[in-house]
Structure formats: C-alpha cells, structure tokens
LUMDOTOR-409138 format. One record per residue (C-alpha): residue in three letters; y, x, z. Coordinates in steps of 0.25 Angstrom, whole numbers, padded with zeros to 4 digits, always signed. Each point is the difference from the previous one (the first is absolute). Example, Ala and Ser with C-alpha at 12.3 -4.5 7.8 and 13.67 -1.06 7.14 Angstrom:
BEGIN
Ala-0018+0049+0031 Ser+0014+0006-0002 
! end
This chain:
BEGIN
Unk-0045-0038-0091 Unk-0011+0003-0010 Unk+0007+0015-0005 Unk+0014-0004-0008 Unk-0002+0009-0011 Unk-0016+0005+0001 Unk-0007-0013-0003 Unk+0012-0002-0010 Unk+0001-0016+0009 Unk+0014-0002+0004 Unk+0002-0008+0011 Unk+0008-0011+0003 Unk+0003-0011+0010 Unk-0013-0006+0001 Unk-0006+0013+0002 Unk-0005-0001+0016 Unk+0007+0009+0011 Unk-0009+0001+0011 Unk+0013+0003+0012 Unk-0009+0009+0009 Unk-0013+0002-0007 Unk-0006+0012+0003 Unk-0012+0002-0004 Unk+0000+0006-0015 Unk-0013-0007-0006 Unk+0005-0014+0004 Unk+0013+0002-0006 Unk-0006+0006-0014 Unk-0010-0011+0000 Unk+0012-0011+0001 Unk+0007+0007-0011 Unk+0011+0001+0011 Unk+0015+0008+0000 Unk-0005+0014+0002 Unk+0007+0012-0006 Unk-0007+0013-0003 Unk-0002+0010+0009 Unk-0014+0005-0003 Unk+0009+0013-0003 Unk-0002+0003+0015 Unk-0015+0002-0001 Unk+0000+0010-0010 Unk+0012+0007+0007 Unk-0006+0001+0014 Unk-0014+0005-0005 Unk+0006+0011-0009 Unk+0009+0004+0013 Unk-0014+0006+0006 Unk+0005-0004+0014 Unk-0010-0002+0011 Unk+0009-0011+0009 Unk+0012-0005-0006 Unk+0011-0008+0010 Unk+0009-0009-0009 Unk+0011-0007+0007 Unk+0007-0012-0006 Unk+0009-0012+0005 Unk-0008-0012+0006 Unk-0003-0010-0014 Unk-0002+0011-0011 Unk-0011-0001-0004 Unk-0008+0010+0008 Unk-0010-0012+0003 Unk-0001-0002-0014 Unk-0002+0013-0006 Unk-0012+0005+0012 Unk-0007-0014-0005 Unk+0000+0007-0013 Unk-0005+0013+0003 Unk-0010-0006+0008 Unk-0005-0009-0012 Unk+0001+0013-0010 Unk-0008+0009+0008 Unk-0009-0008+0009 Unk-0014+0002-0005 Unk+0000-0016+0006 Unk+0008-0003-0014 Unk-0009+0007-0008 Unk-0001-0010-0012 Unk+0015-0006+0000 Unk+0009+0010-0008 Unk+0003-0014-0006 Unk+0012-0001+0012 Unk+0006+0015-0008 Unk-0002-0006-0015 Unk+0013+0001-0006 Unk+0007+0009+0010 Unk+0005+0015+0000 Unk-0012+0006+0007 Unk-0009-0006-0010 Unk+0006+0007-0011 Unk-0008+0011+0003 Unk-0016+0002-0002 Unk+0001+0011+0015 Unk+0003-0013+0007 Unk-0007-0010-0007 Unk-0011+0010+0006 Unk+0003+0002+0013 Unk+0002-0014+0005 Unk-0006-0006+0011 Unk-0011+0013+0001 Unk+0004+0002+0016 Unk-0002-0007+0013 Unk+0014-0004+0006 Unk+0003-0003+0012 Unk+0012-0010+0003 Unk+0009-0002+0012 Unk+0012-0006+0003 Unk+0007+0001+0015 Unk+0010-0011-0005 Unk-0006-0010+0009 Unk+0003+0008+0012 Unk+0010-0006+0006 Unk+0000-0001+0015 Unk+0008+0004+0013 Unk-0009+0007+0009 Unk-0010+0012-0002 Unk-0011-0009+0004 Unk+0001-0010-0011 Unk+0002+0012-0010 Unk-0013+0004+0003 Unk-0006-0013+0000 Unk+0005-0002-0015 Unk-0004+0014-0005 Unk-0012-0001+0007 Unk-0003-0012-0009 Unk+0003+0005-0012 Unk-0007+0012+0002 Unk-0011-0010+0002 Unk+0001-0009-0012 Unk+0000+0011-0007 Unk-0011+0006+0002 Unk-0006-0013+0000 Unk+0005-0002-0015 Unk-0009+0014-0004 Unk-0012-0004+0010 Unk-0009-0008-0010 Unk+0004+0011-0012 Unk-0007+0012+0009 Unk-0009-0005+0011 Unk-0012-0005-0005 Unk-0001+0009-0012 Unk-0011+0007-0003 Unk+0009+0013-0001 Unk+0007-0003+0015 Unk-0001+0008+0013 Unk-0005-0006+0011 Unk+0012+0007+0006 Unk+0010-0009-0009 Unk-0008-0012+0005 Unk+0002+0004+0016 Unk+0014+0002-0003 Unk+0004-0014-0005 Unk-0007-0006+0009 Unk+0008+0006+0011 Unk+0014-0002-0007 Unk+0007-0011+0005 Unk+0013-0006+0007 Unk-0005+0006+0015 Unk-0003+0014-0006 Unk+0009+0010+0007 Unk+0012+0007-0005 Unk-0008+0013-0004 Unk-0009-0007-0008 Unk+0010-0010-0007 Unk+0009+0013-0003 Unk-0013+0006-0006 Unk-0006-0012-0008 Unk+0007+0002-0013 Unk-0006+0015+0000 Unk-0014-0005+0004 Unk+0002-0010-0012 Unk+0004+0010-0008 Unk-0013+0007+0002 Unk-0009-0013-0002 Unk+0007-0002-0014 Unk-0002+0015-0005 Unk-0014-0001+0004 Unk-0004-0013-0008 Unk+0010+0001-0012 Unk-0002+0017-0001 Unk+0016+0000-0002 Unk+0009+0003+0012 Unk+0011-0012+0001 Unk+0015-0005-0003 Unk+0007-0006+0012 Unk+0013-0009-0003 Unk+0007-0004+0014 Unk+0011-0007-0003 Unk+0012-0006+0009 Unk-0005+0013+0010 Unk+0015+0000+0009 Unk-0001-0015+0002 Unk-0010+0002+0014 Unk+0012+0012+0004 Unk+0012-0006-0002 Unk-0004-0014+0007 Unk-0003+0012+0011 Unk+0014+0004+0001 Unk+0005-0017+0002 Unk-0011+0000+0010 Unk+0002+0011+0007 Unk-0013+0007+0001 Unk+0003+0011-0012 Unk-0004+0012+0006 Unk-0016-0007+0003 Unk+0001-0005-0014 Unk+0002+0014-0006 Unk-0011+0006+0009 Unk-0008-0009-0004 Unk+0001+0000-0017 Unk+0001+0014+0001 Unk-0013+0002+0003 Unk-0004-0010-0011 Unk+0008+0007-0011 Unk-0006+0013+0004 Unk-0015-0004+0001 Unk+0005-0009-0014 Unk+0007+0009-0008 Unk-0002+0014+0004 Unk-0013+0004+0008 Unk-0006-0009-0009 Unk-0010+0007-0010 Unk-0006-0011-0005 Unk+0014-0006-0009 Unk+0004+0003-0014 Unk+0013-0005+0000 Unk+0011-0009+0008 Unk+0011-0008-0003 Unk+0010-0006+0013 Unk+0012-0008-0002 Unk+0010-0006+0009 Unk+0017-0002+0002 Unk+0002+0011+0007 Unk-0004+0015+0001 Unk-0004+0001+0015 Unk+0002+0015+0005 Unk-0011+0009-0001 Unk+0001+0003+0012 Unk-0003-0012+0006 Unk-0011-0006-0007 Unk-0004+0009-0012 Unk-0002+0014+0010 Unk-0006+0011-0010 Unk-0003-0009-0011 Unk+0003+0011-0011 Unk-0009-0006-0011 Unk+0013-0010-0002 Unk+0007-0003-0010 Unk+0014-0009+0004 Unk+0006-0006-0011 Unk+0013-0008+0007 Unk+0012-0008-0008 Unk+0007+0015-0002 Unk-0012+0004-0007 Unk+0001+0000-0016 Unk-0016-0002+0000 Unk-0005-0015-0003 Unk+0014-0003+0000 Unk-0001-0011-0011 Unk-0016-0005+0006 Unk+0008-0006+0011 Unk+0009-0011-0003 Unk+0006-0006-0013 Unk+0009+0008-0010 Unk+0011-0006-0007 Unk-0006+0001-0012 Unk-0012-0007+0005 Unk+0008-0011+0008 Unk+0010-0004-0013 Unk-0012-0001-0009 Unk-0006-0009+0010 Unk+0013-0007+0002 Unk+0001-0002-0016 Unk-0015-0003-0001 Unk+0002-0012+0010 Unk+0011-0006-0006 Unk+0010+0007+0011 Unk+0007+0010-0008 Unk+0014-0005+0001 Unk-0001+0002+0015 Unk-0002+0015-0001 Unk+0013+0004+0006 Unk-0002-0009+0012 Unk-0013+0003+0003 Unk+0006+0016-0001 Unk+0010-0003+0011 Unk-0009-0006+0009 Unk-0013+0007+0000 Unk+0003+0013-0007 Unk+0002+0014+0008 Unk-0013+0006+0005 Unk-0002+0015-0004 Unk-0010+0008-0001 Unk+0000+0013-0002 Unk+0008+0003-0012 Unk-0005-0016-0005 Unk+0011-0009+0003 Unk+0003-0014-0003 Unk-0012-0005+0008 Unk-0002-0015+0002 Unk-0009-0005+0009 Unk-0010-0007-0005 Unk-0002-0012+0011 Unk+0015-0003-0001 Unk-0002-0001-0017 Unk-0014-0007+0000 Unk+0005-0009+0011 Unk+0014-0002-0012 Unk-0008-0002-0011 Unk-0010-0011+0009 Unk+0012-0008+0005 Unk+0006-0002-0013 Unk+0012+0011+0000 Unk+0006-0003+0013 Unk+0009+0011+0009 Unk-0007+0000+0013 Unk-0004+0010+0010 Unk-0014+0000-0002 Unk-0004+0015+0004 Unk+0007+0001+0012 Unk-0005-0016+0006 Unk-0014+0006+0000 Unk-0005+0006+0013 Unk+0003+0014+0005 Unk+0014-0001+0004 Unk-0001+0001+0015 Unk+0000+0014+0003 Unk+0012+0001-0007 Unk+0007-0011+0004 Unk-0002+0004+0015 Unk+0004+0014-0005 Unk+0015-0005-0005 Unk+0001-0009+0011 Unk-0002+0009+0011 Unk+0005+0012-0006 Unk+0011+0008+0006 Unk+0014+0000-0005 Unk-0002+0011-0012 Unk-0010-0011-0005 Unk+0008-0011+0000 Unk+0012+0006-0004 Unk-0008+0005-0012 Unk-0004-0014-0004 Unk+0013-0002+0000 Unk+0002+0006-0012 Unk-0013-0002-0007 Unk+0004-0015+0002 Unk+0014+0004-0009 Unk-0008+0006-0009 Unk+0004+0015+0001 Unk-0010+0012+0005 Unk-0003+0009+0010 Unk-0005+0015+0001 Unk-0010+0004+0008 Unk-0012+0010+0000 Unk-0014-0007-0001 Unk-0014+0004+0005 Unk-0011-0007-0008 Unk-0010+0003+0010 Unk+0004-0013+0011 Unk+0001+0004+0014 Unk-0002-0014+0006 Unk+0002+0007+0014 Unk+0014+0004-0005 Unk+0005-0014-0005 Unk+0004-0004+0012 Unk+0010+0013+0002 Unk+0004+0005-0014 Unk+0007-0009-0010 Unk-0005+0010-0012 Unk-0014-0004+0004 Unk+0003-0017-0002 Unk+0008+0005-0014 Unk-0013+0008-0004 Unk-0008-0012+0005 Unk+0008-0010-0009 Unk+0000+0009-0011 Unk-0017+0001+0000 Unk+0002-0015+0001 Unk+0008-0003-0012 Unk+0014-0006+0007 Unk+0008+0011-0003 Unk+0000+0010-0013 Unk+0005+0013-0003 Unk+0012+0001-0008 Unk+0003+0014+0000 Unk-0004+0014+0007 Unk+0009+0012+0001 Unk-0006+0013+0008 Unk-0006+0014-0005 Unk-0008-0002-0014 Unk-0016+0000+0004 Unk+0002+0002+0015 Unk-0004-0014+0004 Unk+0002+0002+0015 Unk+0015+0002-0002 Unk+0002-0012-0011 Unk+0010-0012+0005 Unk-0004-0014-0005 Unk+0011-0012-0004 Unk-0008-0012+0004 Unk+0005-0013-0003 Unk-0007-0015+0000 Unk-0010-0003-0011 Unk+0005-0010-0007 Unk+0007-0015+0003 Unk-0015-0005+0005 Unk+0001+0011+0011 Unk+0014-0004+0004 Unk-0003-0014-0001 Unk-0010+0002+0010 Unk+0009+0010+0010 Unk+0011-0013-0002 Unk-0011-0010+0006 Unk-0006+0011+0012 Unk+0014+0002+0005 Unk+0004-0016-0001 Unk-0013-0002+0007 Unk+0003+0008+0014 Unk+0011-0012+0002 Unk-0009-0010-0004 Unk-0010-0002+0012 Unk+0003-0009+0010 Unk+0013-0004+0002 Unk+0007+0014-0003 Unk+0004-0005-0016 Unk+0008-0010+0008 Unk+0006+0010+0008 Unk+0003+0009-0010 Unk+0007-0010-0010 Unk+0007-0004+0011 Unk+0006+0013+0003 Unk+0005+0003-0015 Unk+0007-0015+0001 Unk+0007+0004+0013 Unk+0004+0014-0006 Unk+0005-0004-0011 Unk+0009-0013+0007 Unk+0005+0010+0011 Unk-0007-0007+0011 Unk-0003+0011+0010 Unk-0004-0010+0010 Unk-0012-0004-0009 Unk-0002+0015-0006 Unk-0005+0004+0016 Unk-0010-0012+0000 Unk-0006+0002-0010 Unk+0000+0014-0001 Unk-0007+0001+0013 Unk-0012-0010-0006 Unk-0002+0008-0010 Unk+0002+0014+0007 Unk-0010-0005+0010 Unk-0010-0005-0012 Unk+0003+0012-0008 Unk-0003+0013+0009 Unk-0013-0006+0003 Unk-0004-0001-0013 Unk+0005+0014-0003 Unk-0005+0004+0011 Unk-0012+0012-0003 Unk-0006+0001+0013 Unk+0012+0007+0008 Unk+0007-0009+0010 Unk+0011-0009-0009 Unk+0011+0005+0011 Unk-0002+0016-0005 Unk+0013+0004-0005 Unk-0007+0002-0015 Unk-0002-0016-0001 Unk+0015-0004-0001 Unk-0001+0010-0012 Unk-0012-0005-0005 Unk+0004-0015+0002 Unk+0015+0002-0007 Unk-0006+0007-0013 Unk-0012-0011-0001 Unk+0012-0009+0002 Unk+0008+0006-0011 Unk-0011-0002-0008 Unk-0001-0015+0001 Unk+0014+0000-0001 Unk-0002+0008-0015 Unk-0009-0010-0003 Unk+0008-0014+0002 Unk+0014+0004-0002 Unk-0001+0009-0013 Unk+0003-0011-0009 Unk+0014+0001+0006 Unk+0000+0013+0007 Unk-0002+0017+0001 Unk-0004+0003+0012 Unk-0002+0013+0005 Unk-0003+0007+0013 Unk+0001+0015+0007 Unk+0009+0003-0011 Unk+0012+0010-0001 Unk+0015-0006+0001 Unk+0012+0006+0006 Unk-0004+0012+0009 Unk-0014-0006+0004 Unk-0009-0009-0003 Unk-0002-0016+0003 Unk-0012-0006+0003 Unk+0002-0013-0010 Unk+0009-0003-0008 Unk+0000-0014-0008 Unk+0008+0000-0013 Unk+0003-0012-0007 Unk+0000-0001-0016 Unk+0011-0010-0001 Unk+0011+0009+0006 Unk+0007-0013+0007 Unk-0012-0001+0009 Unk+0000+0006+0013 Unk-0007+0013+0004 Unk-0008+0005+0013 Unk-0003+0012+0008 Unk-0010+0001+0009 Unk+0000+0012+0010 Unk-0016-0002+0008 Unk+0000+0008+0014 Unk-0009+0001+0012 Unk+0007-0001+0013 Unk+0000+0014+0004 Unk-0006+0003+0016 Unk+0014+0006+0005 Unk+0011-0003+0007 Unk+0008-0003-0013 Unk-0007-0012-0003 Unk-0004-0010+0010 Unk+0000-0014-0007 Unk-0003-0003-0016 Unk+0014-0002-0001 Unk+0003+0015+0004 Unk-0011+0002-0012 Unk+0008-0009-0008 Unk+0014+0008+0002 Unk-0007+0012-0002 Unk-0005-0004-0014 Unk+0013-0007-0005 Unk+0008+0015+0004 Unk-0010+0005-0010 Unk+0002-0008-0011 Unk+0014+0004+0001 Unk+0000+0016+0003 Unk-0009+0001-0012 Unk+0008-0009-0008 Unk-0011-0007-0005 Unk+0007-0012-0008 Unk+0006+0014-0010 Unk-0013-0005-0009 Unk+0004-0016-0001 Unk+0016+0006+0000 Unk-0002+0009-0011 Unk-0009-0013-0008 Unk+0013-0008+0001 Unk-0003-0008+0012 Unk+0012-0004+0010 Unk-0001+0004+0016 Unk+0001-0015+0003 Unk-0013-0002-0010 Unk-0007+0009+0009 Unk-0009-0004+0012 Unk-0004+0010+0011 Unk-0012-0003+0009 Unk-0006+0008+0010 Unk-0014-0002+0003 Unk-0005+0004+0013 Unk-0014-0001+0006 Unk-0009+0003+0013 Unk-0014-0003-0002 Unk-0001-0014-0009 Unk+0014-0003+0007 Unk+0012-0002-0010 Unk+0013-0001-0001 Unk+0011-0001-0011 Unk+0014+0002+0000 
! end
C-alpha cells in the first residue's frame, strides 16, 4: 500500500497486492498494499539493545520489516529516503538524518531446509559465501583495504571448514569497519529454520554445536558489531544454541515490546478492508483470521491471510495455514501421545485447555512432554491464550488457557486430521467402518477395523514398535479424532470421560435422540492366565462397561438401554477384534 493515511492516497481495489513480496523497496516503488510499520525502527533504536531476538509466527511480516531496516540504515541506500516519504519515521528530522549512514549486513537462514547435517553445511556454507561475495567488490580493491581483507576473501568459499565459516561473518565484520570507519548492523532473519528441520532430521544436537559456535563468534565475541537484529518462529533454549549470549535482548509473542510492528491491528485491517472496498465483510474476516495476541496487543490478524483476502476478491479461504511450514506440527499431533490427542479433542470442539508454557522450546523434549508441543504451537500461532490465572508477577507459577486461534486454524486442524485416513486405501477403510457401525454389522466392523488398525498404528507409530502397549492408546485417540472430524455433524463424541463409577474409553452420542448410541471399551490382551484369546479381552472389556456403569451418561441424556451399543475393542499388536 502506499501509507493509508500519510500520503493522504486511499487505496482502493486497483491498488497492487504483492502476495509474498518481501523486499520493501519493490513494494514502495509499486505503490503496493503495505501498511506502516516504520514505527519499529524508531522503537528498536531507542531500545539501545545490543542484539535483539524477536519471534513471530511464520508469514508476519518479519521478512518484510528486516527488508526495511536494511533499506533505512544500510549506507548502500544512501540516497533513497524516497521509499520512507510519507511514513511515520519520516515525520521526524533525527531519522530523515540517520538513514542509510551504516554498513549492514543481511542474512537469512530460511532457505535452509535440509535432512542431514552434511547438507546443512553445504547451504550455510554458501550463504556465508555469497555473502561475502556480495561485500567483495565494495572493500577489496579500495585504496583504503588491507591486504589482510583481500587474503581473507579469497580463501572464503563453499570448501572452507567449519571454523572458518562459523567465523566469516566476524571476519566481515572487521573488513567493513575498516573501509566504512563505522562498526556494522547485522539483520539474520528466519535464524531457527536450519534447527528445527535438525529436529525432523534427526541430527539436532550436531546442528546446535555447530551454530553455537556461529552465534558466539557472531553476536558475542565479536568486537567489531554495532548492533543485531535475529528473528525467527520460535525461541530456541539458551542453552542449546544461544550458550552465554548475554548482550540479548528476547522479545517473544508474550513480550508487550514491538507488539503492534508485527502483524496487522484491527484498526489497520478494517481501514484497509473499507479502503478496498470490503468493509461489509468485517465480521467475517474477524472470525476467520482474528485472535493473535501479543503482549497486552490483541485482536492480531495475520497479515498474508488479509493480503491474500483482499488479492482474491473477499473470499473465505485458508490462506495462511496452506503455506509451508506445517510439517513439524502435523507429525507432532499425529504421533503425539494420548494427552495430545485427547486435547485436540477439545480444541476441535472449540473449548480450552490449561497448561504451563516455557517460551524457551526444548526441541529435545517434544518428543516427551505435551507442555513442550503446546508451547511450541503457541510460538507458532495455532493456538492463543485466553486466560492466565497463578501468583500476580511470578511468571513461573502462571497457568495459561490456550484455545485455537481462530476458524482458519481449526479449518486447517479439520483437514490434518481428515488427511491421516486419506492415504492409500485406509479413507475407504475408515468410511467403511463408520457405515458398518452404524447398520450393526459386526461382521464388516472386524474387517475393516483391522485395515485400518493395521494402516493406522504405523502411521502413528513414533519410532517405538507399533505392538508396545502405548500404540493401541495412541491408535484409538488418533481414531477418535477422525471420528470428531466426520460424524460431528450428526454426533458428540467423547473419550476417557467419567460415567457411572468410572470412565469409558469412547462414547458416541447421537444429536437426534432416536438414533443409536455406542460405547467403545479398547483393551490389550493382558499376558496372564486370564486372558488367552481376543475374545477373553473382549469379555473382559464388556464386564467393564457394566461394573462401571458407563451407559449412566446416555441414561441420564434420555437415551433407552435398547438405543445403546456395547463394544469391546480388543488388540494384540496390529491384531483386532470387535465384539
């Protein structure tokens, strides 16, 4: 956009959105959708802080707003304040000074996107590189260089060795303060992309090792920098990779600091709406893409999903979460452990959940701790917070209600769930299993069931042997899920709830009370004498329902005993059996 209100231009549907445009002196040039946030220039420099870490969700702009630094201070933009003419920082005559009076140096790790360590280096190693290159022809050959500078560019290239690549950006640093006589600014942008492909790949603790070093020759050994500026999704412990780095300054999605740079307000989203000729479709485009907080800043929209509204004409769609970036959650949900999926469970009914959150991510704990996948999704914008409750000031102690963002986040939950019985032939299966559920036919229940069992615990299968006695667990809840997803049209279903004097594994509650019900009881076959066959599993199971009274809940609902199916689920390894 060219500034709503600065330039006094409104916009309006011809005006061009550039879906994805991330340099800031293209889109100036066009004359393009942009809204202002030049606010977070000032509001950084006046901070005084050495390095700053700002995380944000994937698409918010941080692309964007490092682009704009870059062209504000970088002495390589020198004669272009024309790009800051008519917004917010050019109001004041400090700033109309100080742009583009400093060498900058720019990086971005979000190209980093490889399964082994060995290709990790290979694509850091290039970037290092073509950096370098790009600040080559600036120094060497200058009357004012070293021929220390030229020896060391000559020797850096995609074969150097890990030391030196970990050390090339300080050695830059040195070559610029020497020609410019100013110490420099480094932007790295999309910094966690490298570590958390790591995690998927399973060669994280090599990775940590290795950008510690770079970070520490980078940001705090490095006498030669002015200032630093790092963003990325997530806050990655400061132990792994930020070791003793304590000239940071974090700034995460709890933090009130740049809380508005970040993102688009609602303010700024219904002006745009009005301005392009949308403004009846506020409330919709509320309930779809509203509910990002941060800090005390609420009513966030991200701003891909509203470009992306505006660009296609005012249409609902899941723009934000069809971008890339949602592997590592997906496999997180899907072979997540009971207390996961249960939990999705309700998110996917709309209601919250407590649980603590540590902003600084673990990813060696994601794999054993469901607080460290709900922190993680926090950090990455699928769920919100909704309410705290603990001891006033004692953040430690504080309990968070998290729920979904908003429906675009749902919608694409809805989609990730339908999709793990969508591969191959298990969707048939699956279908085919609620058909025979609700027509009685056990006979069909058992072959189909043990399709998708068999499908099913290898896909949420995490790496331990599908026949441990967790799978079943893990299988059944990923099962539920599905079952949330395709029959909540018609009915609640709910799981590891109370009923009676215990509580049942699933229970299947139709919303036309002349339907049928269903309880399911899911057991392994235990290794003792009382249990030789699945149909002594079976028994077992159906003694349960009854002890425990479990039909007291459908009873109680106004539900007859004849309405009410009973099915014991029994398993060993991917073998199943219904009765």
């Amino acid at each position: 956009m060219i500034s709503m209100d600065e330039k006094g231009v409104d916009m309006d549907r011809n005006t061009i959105v550039n879906i994805g445009g991330q340099r800031f002196d293209r889109i100036r040039e066009q004359g393009a959708f942009y809204i202002d946030k030049t606010g977070f220039i000032e509001e950084w420099w006046e901070s005084g802080s050495d390095v700053t870490l700002i995380t944000r969700p994937r698409r918010f702009g941080k692309t964007l707003n490092m682009s704009m630094m870059e062209c504000f201070f970088s002495n390589q933009y020198a004669d272009r304040g024309d790009l800051f003419e008519g917004l917010l920082i050019w109001n004041d005559e400090k700033y109309r000074q100080l742009q583009g009076t400093y060498p900058v140096i720019s990086l971005s790790f979000a190209g980093i996107k490889t399964r082994t360590a060995e290709g990790l280096r290979k694509s850091f190693k290039g970037i290092i590189t073509d950096t370098c290159r790009l600040y080559q022809n600036l120094i060497v050959g200058k009357a004012s260089s070293y021929d220390g500078d030229r020896a060391y560019f000559e020797a850096v290239n995609d074969n150097m060795s890990d030391e030196e690549a970990a050390a090339a950006i300080k050695r830059l640093c040195g070559c610029m303060e020497r020609h410019y006589g100013k110490k420099p600014i480094i932007l790295l942008d999309e910094y966690d992309t490298p570590i958390q492909e790591s995690w998927i790949g399973g060669y994280w603790d090599e990775a940590v090792d290795f950008f510690r070093s770079f970070f520490d020759m980078t940001f705090k050994t490095n006498p030669h920098l002015y200032r630093g500026i790092i963003t990325g999704i997530t806050k990655i412990s400061k132990e792994s990779i930020f070791s003793d780095l304590n000239n940071l300054k974090v700034v995460t999605t709890t933090s009130d600091q740049y809380a508005s740079s970040f993102g688009f307000t609602e303010e700024e989203v219904f002006r745009a709406l009005d301005d392009m000729g949308f403004g009846d479709k506020k409330q919709g485009v509320k309930q779809w893409y509203d509910g990002f907080t941060f800090g005390k800043c609420t009513d966030i929209y991200n701003p891909w999903s509203i470009a992306s509204f505006i660009e296609e004409g005012g249409k609902y769609r899941t723009y934000w979460s069809n971008t890339s970036g949602n592997g590592l959650v997906n496999s997180l949900i899907r072979h997540g452990n009971t207390e996961i999926k249960q939990t999705m469970e309700e998110l996917l009914k709309d209601k919250g959940f407590e649980t603590v959150i540590d902003e600084q991510i673990e990813f060696s704990e994601l794999d054993k701790s469901a607080d460290a996948v709900w922190s993680l999704l926090l950090a990455t914008g699928y769920l919100k917070v909704s309410g705290t409750r603990g001891a006033a000031g004692d953040e430690e102690d504080v309990v968070y209600t998290l729920m979904l963002t908003n429906l675009e986040v749902k919608k694409m939950f809805t989609r990730m769930v339908r999709n793990w019985f969508e591969y191959g032939d298990t969707k048939v299966y699956y279908n085919e299993f609620i058909n025979a559920l609700l027509s009685d036919n056990i006979r069909k229940m058992n072959t189909f069931m043990n399709k998708v069992a068999l499908n099913t615990f290898s896909s949420f299968d995490s790496g331990n042997h599908p026949c441990d006695e967790t799978q079943p667990e893990r299988f059944y809840h990923g099962f539920v899920l599905g079952m949330v997803i395709n029959l909540a049209d018609r009915y609640k279903i709910r799981s590891n709830r109370e009923s009676g004097y215990g509580r049942y594994d699933v229970m299947i509650e139709p919303l036309n009370r002349m339907e049928k019900a269903f309880i399911f009881e899911f057991k392994v076959m235990a290794a003792d004498d009382d249990e030789k066959t699945l149909e002594d599993t079976i028994a077992n199971a159906h003694k349960q329902i009854e002890e425990k009274k479990y039909e007291a809940e459908l009873i109680s609902d106004g539900f007859s005993p004849s309405q009410i199916r009973k099915y014991g689920f029994a398993f060993k390894g991917k073998e199943c059996l219904i009765g």
